[in-house]
C-alpha positions, 0 to 999 in steps of 0.5 A, spaced: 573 717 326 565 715 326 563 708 325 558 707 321 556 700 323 548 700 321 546 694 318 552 689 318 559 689 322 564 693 319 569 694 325 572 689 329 571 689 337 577 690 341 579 684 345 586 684 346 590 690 349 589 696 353 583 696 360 578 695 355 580 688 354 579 685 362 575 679 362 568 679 359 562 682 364 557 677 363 551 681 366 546 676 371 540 678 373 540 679 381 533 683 383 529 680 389 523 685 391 518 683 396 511 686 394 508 691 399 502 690 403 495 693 400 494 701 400 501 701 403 506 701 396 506 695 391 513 692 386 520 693 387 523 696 394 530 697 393 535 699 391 538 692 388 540 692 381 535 699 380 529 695 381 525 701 380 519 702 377 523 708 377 523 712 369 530 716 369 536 718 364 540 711 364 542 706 360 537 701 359 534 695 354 529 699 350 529 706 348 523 710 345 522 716 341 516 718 343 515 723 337 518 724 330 516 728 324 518 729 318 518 734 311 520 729 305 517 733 301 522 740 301 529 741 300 534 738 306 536 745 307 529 747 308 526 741 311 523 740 318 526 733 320 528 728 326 535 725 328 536 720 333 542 717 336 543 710 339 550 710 343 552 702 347 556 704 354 558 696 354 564 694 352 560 688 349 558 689 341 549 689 342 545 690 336 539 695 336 532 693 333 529 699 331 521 700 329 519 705 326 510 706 327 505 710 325 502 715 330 496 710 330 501 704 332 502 700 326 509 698 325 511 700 318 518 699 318 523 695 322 531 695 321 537 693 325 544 697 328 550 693 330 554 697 335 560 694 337 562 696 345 563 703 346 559 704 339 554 711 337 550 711 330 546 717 328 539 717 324 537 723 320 529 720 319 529 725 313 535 720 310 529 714 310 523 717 308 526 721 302 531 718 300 531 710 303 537 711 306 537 708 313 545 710 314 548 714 308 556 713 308 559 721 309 567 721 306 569 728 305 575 729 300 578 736 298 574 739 302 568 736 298 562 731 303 561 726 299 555 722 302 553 715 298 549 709 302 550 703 305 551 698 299 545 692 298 547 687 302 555 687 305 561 683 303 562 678 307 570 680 309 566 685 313 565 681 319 570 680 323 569 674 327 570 677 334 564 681 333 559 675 331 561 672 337 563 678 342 557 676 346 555 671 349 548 672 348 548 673 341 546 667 336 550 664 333 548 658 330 542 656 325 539 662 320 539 667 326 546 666 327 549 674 327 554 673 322 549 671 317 543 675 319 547 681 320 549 681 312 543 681 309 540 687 312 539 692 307 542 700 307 538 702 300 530 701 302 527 699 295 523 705 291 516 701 293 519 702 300 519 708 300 513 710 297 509 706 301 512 710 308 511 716 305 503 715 303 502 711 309 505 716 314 502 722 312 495 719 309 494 713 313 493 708 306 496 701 306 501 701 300 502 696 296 508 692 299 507 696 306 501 694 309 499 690 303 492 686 304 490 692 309 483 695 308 482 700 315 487 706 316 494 706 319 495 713 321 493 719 321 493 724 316 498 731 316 502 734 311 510 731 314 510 723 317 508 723 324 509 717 328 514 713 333 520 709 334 522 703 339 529 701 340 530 694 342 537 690 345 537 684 341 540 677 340 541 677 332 539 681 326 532 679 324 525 682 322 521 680 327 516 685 331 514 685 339 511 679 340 511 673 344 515 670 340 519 676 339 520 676 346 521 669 348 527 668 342 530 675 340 530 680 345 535 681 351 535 684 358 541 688 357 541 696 361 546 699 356 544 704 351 542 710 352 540 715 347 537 722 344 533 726 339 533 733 335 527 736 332 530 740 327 525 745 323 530 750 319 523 752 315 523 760 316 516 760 315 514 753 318 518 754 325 525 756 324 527 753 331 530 746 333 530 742 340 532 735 343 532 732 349 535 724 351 530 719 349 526 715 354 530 710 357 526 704 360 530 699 364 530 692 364 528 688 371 532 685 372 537 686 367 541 680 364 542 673 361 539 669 354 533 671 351 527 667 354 524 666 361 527 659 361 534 661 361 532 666 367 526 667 372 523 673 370 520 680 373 516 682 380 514 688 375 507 688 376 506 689 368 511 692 363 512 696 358 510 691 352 504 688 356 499 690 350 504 685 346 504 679 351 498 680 355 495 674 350 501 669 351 495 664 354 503 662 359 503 666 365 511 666 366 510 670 358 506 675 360 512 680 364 518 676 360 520 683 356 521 686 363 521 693 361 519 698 365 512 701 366 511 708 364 507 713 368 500 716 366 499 722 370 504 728 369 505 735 371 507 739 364 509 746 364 507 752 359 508 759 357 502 761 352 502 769 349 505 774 353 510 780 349 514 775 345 509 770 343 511 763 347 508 759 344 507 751 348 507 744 344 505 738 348 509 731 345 505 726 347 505 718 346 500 714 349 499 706 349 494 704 344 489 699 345 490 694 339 496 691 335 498 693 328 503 690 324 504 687 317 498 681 319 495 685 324 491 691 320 486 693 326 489 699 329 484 704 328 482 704 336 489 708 337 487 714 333 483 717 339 485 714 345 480 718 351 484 721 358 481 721 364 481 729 366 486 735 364 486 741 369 490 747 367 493 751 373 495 759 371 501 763 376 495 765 381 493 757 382 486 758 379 484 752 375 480 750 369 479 744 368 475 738 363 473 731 364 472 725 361 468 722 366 461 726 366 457 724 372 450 725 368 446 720 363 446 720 358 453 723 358 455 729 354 459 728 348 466 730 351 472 729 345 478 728 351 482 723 346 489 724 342 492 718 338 498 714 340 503 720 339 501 727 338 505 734 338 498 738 340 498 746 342 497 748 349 491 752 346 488 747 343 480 746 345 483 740 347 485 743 353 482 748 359 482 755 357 486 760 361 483 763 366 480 770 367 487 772 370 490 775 365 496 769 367 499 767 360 504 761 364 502 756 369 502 748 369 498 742 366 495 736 369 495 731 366 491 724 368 492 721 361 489 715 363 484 712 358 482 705 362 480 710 368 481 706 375 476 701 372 476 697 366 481 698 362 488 694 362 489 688 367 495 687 370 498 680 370 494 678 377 488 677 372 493 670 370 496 670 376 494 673 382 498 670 387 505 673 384 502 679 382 496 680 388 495 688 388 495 690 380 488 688 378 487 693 373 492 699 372 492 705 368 495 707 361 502 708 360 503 714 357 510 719 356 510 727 356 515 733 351 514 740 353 517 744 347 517 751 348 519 755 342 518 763 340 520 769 336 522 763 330 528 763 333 528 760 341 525 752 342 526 747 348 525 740 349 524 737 356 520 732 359 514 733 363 514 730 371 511 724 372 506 725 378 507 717 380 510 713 376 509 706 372 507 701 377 502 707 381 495 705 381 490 709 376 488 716 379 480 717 379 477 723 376 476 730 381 481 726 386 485 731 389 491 733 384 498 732 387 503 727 387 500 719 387 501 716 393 504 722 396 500 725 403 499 732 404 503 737 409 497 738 413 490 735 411 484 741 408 482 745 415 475 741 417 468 745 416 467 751 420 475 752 421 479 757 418 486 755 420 489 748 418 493 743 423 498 748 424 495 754 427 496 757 421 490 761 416 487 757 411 490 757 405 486 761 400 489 759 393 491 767 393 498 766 390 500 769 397 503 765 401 499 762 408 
């Protein structure tokens, strides 16, 4: 029987009976990582509690859709919508704090799930910005679905007291406290709400209570709601928003949700396609303990994932306190573009903005074009083409390498490299989608605090990758791009040699004169035949 615990407690936790009921895990975090020597390997080097910079599929503190759109406009049966589901694998009750955000990072809406232990609750995007629905109860009787909200405001006979304290992480005293805050969330959003999320998903325009006060645009404009959703473990129930605040107080560290996500478009003229993929799951290292950096001592993560929250926190121990791992910024990204069937190639792409937007903060318009620092398309006979960011002329030629926070853009947008001449219709893309470069840019905690944090003093954007492939109108897949370094690689230059970060070639490039590489071998020719 599905649960349906979005907004308040409505089931009770099983404490007693069965294996589930052995002695609670209090989670502690255990990471000690040296730091490497310089040109050598920087962060975490073991295997320790996954202390990794690492990004893989496992249960983690914060997930991310990095793409969602949504057609409010047309009929459920015919609209393109986004489903996303949130499972805990923990025995212990956790509550996810959910903020929806535009595609230029302005946090329109944030919401709260409990969850208790071994809990799973889906999302229909389309059931928010339709109908104000954050969860809707589906009862079906007589072969007859019914499916009606979550009531404003939940009795108070609907908590049991094992949940509000099931984990000794939550809150329990004060007006954060899980059973009082917990019940106050709504599962109707309001009328005004709901016009306001449809107006400025899809024109950018502050609403009158969304973003009230709010001259400058928000978002983009496109005909569905386009943007981007975190997911948070948290100690209560609130409204808060990232933040040092937010993070000193509210957020926990504790590696047990995973997630994922389906893009369903049963529009025949639109798409008539469906794919999903699992979320982007970003541990916490280490993982465990009480909100705040003085309950625990905090990460060797040379910056985080929410960095560009707590980079101005003033307090050095503040700046790395979410402790969420880095996200890569160069990728290899696959793509089928034309061909008999007419594949046809999208590339989901969430970037990290530079500024901050939320309801006192209206500034994000530096997030609608972010710029990259080099793309190169490589066709099956391993020709490349490729367009740069970076143009070593003055004065520079006006190059329109940019995307906004989060975009789904075609393979065959002017944005990329053309193809080749080769008549190849697949191949592959390389992705330095850094928009700070090796210079400039973001600086990492060393800038605050050189000695915990000596070799990261500037660092790449972070930045998450979706190929979707679809063709015919009845054939789509999701899948991740392969990160080429991950979240704690340093920055790679424009015209560096592509390849791996870090990573050194079998055997160096012939040297001049030479036809044959250090094996005896032929020089490699780029010919498509093997050496």
């Amino acid at each position: 029987m599905k649960k349906l615990l979005v907004l308040a407690m409505t089931a009770s936790l099983l404490l007693a009976g069965s294996a589930f009921a052995a002695g609670a895990r209090t989670i502690a975090p255990n990471a000690t990582f040296p730091f490497g020597a310089p040109g050598i390997g920087s962060g975490p080097a073991t295997t320790n509690n996954d202390d990794s910079c690492d990004i893989s599929v496992a249960p983690a503190a914060t997930l991310l859709l990095p793409y969602f759109e949504v057609d409010f406009k047309s009929p459920a049966t015919s609209a393109r919508t986004t489903l996303f589901t949130i499972t805990n694998t923990g025995r212990l009750p956790a509550i996810a704090h959910v903020v929806i955000w535009t595609d230029w990072s302005f946090a329109a809406l944030d919401f709260n799930i409990f969850l208790t232990g071994y809990d799973v609750q889906s999302i229909n995007l389309y059931d928010i910005f339709q109908r104000g629905v954050i969860a809707p109860i589906t009862a079906t009787t007589a072969g007859t679905t019914v499916t009606t909200p979550l009531p404003t405001g939940n009795p108070a006979n609907a908590v049991p007291a094992a949940n509000a304290t099931g984990n000794p992480n939550f809150q329990t005293v004060g007006a954060g406290a899980v059973a009082t805050a917990c019940l106050a969330q709504l599962g109707q959003l309001p009328s005004n709400y709901i016009a306001d999320l449809q107006q400025i998903f899809t024109t950018g325009v502050a609403g009158g209570t969304i973003g009230a006060g709010c001259s400058t645009r928000l978002g983009g404009t496109h005909p569905n709601a386009i943007g981007y959703i975190t997911i948070d473990v948290a100690n209560t129930c609130s409204t808060s928003l990232p933040g040092p605040s937010y993070f000193s107080t509210e957020v926990l560290f504790d590696n047990v949700l995973i997630g994922d996500y389906q893009d369903v478009n049963p529009n025949t003229t639109t798409g008539n396609y469906a794919g999903g993929n699992p979320l982007v799951h970003i541990r916490a290292v280490p993982e465990g303990g009480q909100a705040g950096a003085a309950n625990f001592p905090g990460t060797n993560l040379p910056y985080t994932f929410y960095d560009r929250y707590t980079q101005n926190a003033g307090v050095a121990a503040l700046r790395t306190i979410d402790r969420r791992q880095p996200l890569p910024n160069v990728w290899a990204a696959r793509f089928i573009q034309g061909g008999t069937t007419g594949f046809a190639t999208n590339y989901k792409i969430w970037r990290e903005g530079i500024t901050i937007g939320s309801s006192t903060q209206c500034g994000v318009t530096a997030n609608s074009a972010l710029g990259m620092t080099e793309l190169i398309r490589f066709d099956e006979h391993e020709n490349a083409t490729t367009v740069s960011g970076v143009v070593p002329v003055s004065p520079p030629p006006v190059v329109n390498l940019s995307l906004p926070e989060t975009s789904a853009t075609a393979s065959s947008a002017s944005l990329f490299p053309g193809l080749s001449s080769s008549g190849d219709v697949g191949g592959w893309m390389y992705l330095n989608l850094s928009h700070s470069g090796p210079v400039g840019g973001f600086t990492s905690p060393a800038a605050i605090n050189p000695v915990a944090h000596p070799n990261f003093i500037t660092r790449g954007s972070q930045n998450w990758v979706i190929i979707s492939l679809f063709a015919e109108g009845r054939y789509s897949v999701d899948f991740d791009a392969a990160w080429l370094g991950n979240g704690c690689s340093a920055p790679v230059a424009a015209g560096a040699t592509v390849g791996p970060v870090g990573g050194v070639p079998v055997c160096p490039v012939p040297a001049v004169g030479l036809t044959t590489n250090c094996t005896g071998n032929p020089a490699y020719t780029g010919t498509n035949v093997t050496p």
